[in-house]
N, C-alpha and C positions, 0 to 999 in steps of 0.2 A: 267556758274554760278560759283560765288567764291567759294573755298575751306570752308571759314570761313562760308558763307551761308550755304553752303550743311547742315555743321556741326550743324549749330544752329537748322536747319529745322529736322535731325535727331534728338537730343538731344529735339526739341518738341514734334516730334512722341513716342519719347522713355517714355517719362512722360504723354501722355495722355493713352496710354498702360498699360496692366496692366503684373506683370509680367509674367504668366502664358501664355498670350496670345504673348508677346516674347518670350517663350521660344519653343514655338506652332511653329511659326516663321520662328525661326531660326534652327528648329529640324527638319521640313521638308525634307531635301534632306537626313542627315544620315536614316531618318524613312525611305525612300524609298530603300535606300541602303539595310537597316537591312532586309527589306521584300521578294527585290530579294534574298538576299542570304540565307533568309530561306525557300523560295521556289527553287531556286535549291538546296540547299540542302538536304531538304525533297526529294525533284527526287533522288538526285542521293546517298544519305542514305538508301531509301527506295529498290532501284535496287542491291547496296550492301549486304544489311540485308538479300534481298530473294539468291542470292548466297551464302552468309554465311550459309542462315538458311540449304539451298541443302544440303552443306559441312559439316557441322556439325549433323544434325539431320536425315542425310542419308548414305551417302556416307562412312564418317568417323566408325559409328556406324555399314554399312555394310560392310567395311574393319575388322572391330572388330569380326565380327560374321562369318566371313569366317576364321578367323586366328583359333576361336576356334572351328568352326567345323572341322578344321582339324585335334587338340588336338583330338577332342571326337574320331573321326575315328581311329586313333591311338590309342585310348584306349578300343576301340571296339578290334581292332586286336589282343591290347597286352592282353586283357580278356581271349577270345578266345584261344591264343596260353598256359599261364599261365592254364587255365582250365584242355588242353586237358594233359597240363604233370603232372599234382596235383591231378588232379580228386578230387580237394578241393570246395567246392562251393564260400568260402571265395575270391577265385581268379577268379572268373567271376564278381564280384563287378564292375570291371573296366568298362566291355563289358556294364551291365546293364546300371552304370552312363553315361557312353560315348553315347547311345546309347540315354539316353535323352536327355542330352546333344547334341548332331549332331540335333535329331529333335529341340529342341527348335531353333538351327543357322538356319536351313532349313528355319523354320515359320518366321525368324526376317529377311532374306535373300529375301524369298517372298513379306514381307509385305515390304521392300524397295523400290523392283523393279527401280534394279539401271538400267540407257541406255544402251543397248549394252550386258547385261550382263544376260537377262534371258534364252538363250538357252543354256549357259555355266552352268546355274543352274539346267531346266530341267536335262541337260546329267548327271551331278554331281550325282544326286537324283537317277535316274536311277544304273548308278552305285554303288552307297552305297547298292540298295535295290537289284542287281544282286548277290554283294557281300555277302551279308548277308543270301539268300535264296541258294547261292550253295557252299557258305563255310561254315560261321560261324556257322548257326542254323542247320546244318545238324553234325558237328562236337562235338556242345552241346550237340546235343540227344542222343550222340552215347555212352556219358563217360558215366563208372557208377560209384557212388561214394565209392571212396577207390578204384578203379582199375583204374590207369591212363595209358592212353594210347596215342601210337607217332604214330599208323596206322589213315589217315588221311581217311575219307569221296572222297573226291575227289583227283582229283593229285593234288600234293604240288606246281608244276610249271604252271600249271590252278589255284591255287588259288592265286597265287604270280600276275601272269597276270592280275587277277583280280583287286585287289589290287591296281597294279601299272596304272589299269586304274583309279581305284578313286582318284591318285595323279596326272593325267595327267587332268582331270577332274576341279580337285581344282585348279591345277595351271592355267587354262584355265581361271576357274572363278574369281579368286585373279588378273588375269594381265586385264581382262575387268573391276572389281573395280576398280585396279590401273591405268587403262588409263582415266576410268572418273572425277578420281582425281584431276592428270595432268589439264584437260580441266577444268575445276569449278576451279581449285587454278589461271589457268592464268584467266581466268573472274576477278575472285575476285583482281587480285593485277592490272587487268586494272581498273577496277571498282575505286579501291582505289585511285590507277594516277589519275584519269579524277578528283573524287573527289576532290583531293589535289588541283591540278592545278585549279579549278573552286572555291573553297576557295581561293586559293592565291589572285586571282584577284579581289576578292570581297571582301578580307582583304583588298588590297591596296587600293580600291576604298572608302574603309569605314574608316579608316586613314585618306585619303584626305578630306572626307565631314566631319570627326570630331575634324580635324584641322580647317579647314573652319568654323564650331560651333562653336567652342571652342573660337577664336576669334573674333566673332559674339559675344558672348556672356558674354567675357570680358569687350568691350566693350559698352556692352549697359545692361549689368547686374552685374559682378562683380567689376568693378571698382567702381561704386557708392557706391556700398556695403563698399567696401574697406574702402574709402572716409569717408563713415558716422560712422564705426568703430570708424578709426583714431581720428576721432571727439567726439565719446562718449566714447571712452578711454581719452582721453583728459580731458574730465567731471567727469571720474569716478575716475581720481587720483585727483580730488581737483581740479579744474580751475574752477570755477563752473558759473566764469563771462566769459567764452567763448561758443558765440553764434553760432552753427549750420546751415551751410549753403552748404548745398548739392542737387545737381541734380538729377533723374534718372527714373525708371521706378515708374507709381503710387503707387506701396506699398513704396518704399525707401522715395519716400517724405511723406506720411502717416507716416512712421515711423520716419523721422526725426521731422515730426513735434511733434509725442510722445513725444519721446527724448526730446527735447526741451521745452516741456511741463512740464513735469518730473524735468529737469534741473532749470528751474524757481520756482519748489514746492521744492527740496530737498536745493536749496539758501535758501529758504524762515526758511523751517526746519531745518536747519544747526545754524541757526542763531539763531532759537528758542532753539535749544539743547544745544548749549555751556552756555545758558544762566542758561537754566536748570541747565546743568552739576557741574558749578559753583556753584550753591546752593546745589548740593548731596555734594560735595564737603567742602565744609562750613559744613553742618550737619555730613558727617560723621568724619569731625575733631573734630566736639565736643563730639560726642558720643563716640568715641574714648577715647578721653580724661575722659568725665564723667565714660567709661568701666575702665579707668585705676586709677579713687578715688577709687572707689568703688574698685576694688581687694586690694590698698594702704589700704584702712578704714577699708577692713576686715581682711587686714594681722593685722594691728595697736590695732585695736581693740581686733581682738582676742590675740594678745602675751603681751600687757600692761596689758589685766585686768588679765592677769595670778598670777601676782606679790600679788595684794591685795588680791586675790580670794585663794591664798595660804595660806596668813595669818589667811583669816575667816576660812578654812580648818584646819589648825594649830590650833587657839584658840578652834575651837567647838570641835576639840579632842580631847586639855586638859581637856577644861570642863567637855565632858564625861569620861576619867581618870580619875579627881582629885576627883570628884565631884557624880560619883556613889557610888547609894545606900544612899545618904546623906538627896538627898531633895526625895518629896514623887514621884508617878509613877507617874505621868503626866509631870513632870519637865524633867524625866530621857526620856520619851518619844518624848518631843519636842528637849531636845538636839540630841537626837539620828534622829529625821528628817533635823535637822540642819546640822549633820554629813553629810548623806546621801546625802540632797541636795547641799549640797557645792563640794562636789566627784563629782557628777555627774555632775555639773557645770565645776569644770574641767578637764573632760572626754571631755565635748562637745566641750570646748575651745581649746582644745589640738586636738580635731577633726577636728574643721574650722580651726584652722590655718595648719594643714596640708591638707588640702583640697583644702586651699586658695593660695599654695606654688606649688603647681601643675599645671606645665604652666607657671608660673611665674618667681620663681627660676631655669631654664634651669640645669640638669644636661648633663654632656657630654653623647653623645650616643656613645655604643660600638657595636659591635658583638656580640654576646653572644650565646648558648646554652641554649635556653628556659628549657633544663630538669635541667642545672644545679641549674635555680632560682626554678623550683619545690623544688629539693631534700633540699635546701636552707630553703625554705617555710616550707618542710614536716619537717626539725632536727626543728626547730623553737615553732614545734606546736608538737613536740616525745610526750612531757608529756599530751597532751589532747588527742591526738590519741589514747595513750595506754591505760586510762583511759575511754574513748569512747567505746575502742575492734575495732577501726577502722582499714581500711585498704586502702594503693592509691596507687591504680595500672598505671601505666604511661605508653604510648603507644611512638610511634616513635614523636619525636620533632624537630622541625626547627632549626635553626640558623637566628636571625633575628637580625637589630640595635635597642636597644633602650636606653632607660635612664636604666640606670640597677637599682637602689634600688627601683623605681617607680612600674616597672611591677614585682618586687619579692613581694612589695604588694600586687598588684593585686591577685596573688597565694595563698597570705596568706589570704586575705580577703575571696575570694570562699574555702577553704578550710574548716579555721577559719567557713565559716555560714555554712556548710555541716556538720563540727562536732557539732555547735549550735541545728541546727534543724535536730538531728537525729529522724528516727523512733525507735521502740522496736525491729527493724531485725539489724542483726550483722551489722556497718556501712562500704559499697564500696564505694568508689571514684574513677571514671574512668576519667583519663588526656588524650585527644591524638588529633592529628591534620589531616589536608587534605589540601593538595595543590589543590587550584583552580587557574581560569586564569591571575590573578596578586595579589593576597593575598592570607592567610594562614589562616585555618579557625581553630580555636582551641575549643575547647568544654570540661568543666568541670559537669559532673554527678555526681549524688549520689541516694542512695536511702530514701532519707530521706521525712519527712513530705510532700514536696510540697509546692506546691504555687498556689493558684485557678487563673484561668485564666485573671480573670477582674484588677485582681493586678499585673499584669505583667510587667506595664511597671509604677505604682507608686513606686516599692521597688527601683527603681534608683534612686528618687526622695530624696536629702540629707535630713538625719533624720524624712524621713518616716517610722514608725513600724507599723506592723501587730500585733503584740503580744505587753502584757505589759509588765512592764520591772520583774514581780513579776512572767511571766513564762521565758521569757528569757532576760537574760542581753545583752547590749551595747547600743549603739546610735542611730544608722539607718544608719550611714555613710560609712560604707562597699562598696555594691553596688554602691553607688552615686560617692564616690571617684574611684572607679573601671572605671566606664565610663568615667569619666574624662581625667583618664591616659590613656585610651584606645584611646578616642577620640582625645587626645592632639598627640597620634603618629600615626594620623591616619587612625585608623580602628571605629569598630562598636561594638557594646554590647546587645542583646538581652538573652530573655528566649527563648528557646524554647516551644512551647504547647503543641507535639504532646509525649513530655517525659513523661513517668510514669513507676514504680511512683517514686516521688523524683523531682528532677528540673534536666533540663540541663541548664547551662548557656554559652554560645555560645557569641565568638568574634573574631575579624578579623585583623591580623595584615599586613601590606605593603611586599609583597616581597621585598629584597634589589636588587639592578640594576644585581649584580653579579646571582643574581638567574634566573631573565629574561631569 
């Protein structure tokens, strides 16, 4: 059969397949691989661990327990001899511990029951308790306390004998531990060889079937993948007239035909959007434009009528000069609202257009010391402070860029409305900041009057007033202007609610890059 046949006849198998059941396939021989060798390995893991566990949980632990039964017996002795020359009770301590000691090795030695090794235990046992019933305890009885005495119970070269059989004894016992040692440590490193070498083989062998996968299933799984990528990378940078034409298993052409489904709707909306786009386009050139009368109109407006609005302020001045007490009280009373409203006319004009200037007229940004524009604010406003009995306490300040005469307004305006809406307590004003994760959070308190909750966020609103002008004076422009500048570098401007009593008013300025 031809090459090119073969090929065609797999590449139809491969697409009537789904991939799973390819991958089903072509996994079969590494699966079988993986299985032997976790069944022998389970064998010969399992035959290791129970050698280990011998060595470890017996052998090793009954090495332990013989080292220090011999401790204890040598401290039984040294007891015993300390005793009889002190006739201290103090110096049998040793004998007593040692002696529980020895027993507890004894019980831990029993309950091992190493091979080879229980008649070396027996004799051991024996002897410690020979020693003890015809030296030790008979040499105990004998002292009395405060009379020590060197005359031994028995002969001193019988009790040496003794003795020296409990070490002939232990070494008896410690060399049959130490031979079963030996025997379980070469188990265990044959055990380990066989294991190694029976891994090795089953690594090679699993190598080979997962090279043999692995191009199985590049072939008939990754490279279409590949292919269809290439293709819908192609589509996603913009080609959007290039059609999709890939082979492979049933999901790859299911998803090519996605793709290319997709492909055919996002042309369609591509075509629809720039059309769109063009017209956001269009609209917001004009709105743009109509945003940029509108600040022209009210810069214009507000600095032209200043001119005539002076003059009616000027004349209704003279009038009231020249002219009081002349005509009767009703006449003296309308020029005096004429006064009045012409000042406050421009107050207001003198307020929009520096309201209207902000944002607009860019001043240069510097670096600056935010305490320096405080203490700047605070000499500004000395004679109402003092007159107030106030007081502005300033906490630690940043260094931040801004438009500098801009935000030293700001300073004076929250000040400035702090010493406005004072309460009848002495007035505090607390200045100070906090560094959060990319801005600077600044907060201006006071104790003064307040502000109810539902008005929180109208007093930013330009020439919004809560009070009339007959309890306190100004505009409403404070606040409003506040935001502005805030917002033009920026940050953010709230109340606070949970302040009392008095207001916080709370803003955020940009860390600079150098602060990052």
């Amino acid at each position: 059969m031809p090459a090119a046949e073969t090929r065609a006849r797999a590449v139809s198998l491969a697409s009537r397949l789904a991939t799973g059941q390819l991958l089903a396939l072509v996994s079969a021989l590494p699966l079988i691989v993986v299985l032997a060798a976790v069944t022998i390995g389970i064998i010969e893991l399992t035959h290791q661990a129970s050698v280990r566990s011998e060595l470890v949980n017996r052998i090793e632990p009954a090495n332990l327990a013989a080292s220090e039964l011999a401790t204890a017996v040598v401290d039984e002795e040294t007891g015993v001899r300390g005793y009889e020359l002190s006739a201290e009770s103090q110096f049998l301590q040793p004998f007593t511990e040692g002696s529980k000691a020895a027993a507890a090795a004894l019980g831990e030695l029993q309950r091992y029951r190493i091979e080879g090794s229980q008649a070396a235990l027996a004799l051991l046992s024996a002897r410690i308790e020979e020693w003890r019933s015809q030296v030790a305890l008979p040499a105990i009885a004998r002292v009395r306390p405060g009379r020590p005495s060197i005359t031994a119970t028995v002969d001193a070269l019988y009790a040496k004998q003794l003795f020296d059989g409990i070490r002939r004894a232990l070494a008896l016992l410690q060399q049959r531990i130490s031979d079963r040692l030996t025997v379980v440590k070469t188990r265990l490193s044959s055990a380990a060889d066989a294991t190694s070498a029976s891994l090795g083989v089953i690594a090679g062998l699993l190598v080979l079937a997962v090279l043999g996968t692995a191009v199985a299933l590049r072939r008939t799984v990754t490279r279409p993948l590949e292919r269809l990528a290439a293709s819908a990378r192609r589509v996603a940078e913009g080609d959007l007239d290039y059609e999709l034409r890939v082979t492979g298993p049933r999901e790859v052409i299911e998803l090519r035909d996605d793709v290319e489904s997709m492909r055919v709707r996002l042309a369609a909306e591509l075509a629809a959007a720039e059309r769109a786009r063009d017209q956001i386009e269009l609209t917001a050139a004009e709105l743009s434009r109509s945003n940029a009368e509108l600040e022209q109109f009210a810069y214009v407006a507000s600095h032209d009528l200043r001119e005539p609005l002076r003059k009616v302020t000027s004349f209704c001045q003279l009038l009231q000069e020249r002219y009081a007490g002349q005509l009767d009280e009703r006449a003296d009373q309308y020029i005096e609202y004429a006064v009045d409203g012409a000042t406050r006319m421009q107050e207001l004009i003198s307020d929009l257009l520096a309201f209207s200037r902000v944002g607009r007229i860019g001043e240069r940004r510097a670096r600056v010391e935010l305490r320096s524009l405080v203490d700047a604010a605070t000499a500004d406003l000395a004679n109402s402070l003092q007159d107030a009995g106030g007081k502005v306490e300033v906490g630690e300040l940043p260094a931040v860029t801004v438009e500098v005469p801009v935000m030293r307004t700001v300073f004076q305006n929250l000040i400035s409305n702090s010493i406005k809406f004072r309460s009848s307590e002495p007035l505090r004003i607390q200045i100070k900041s906090e560094r959060r994760e990319r801005e600077w959070l600044i907060s201006v308190d006071d104790n003064g009057i307040g502000i109810e909750p539902q008005y929180a966020e109208r007093v930013f609103v330009i020439f919004q007033r809560l009070h009339s002008r007959s309890e306190y004076e100004g505009t409403g422009i404070g606040l409003a202007m506040s935001r502005k500048v805030i917002e033009h570098h920026g940050g953010r401007i709230w109340l606070d609610p949970d302040h009392a009593p008095g207001i916080r008013v709370c803003f955020t300025l940009p860390l600079d890059d150098a602060d990052l």
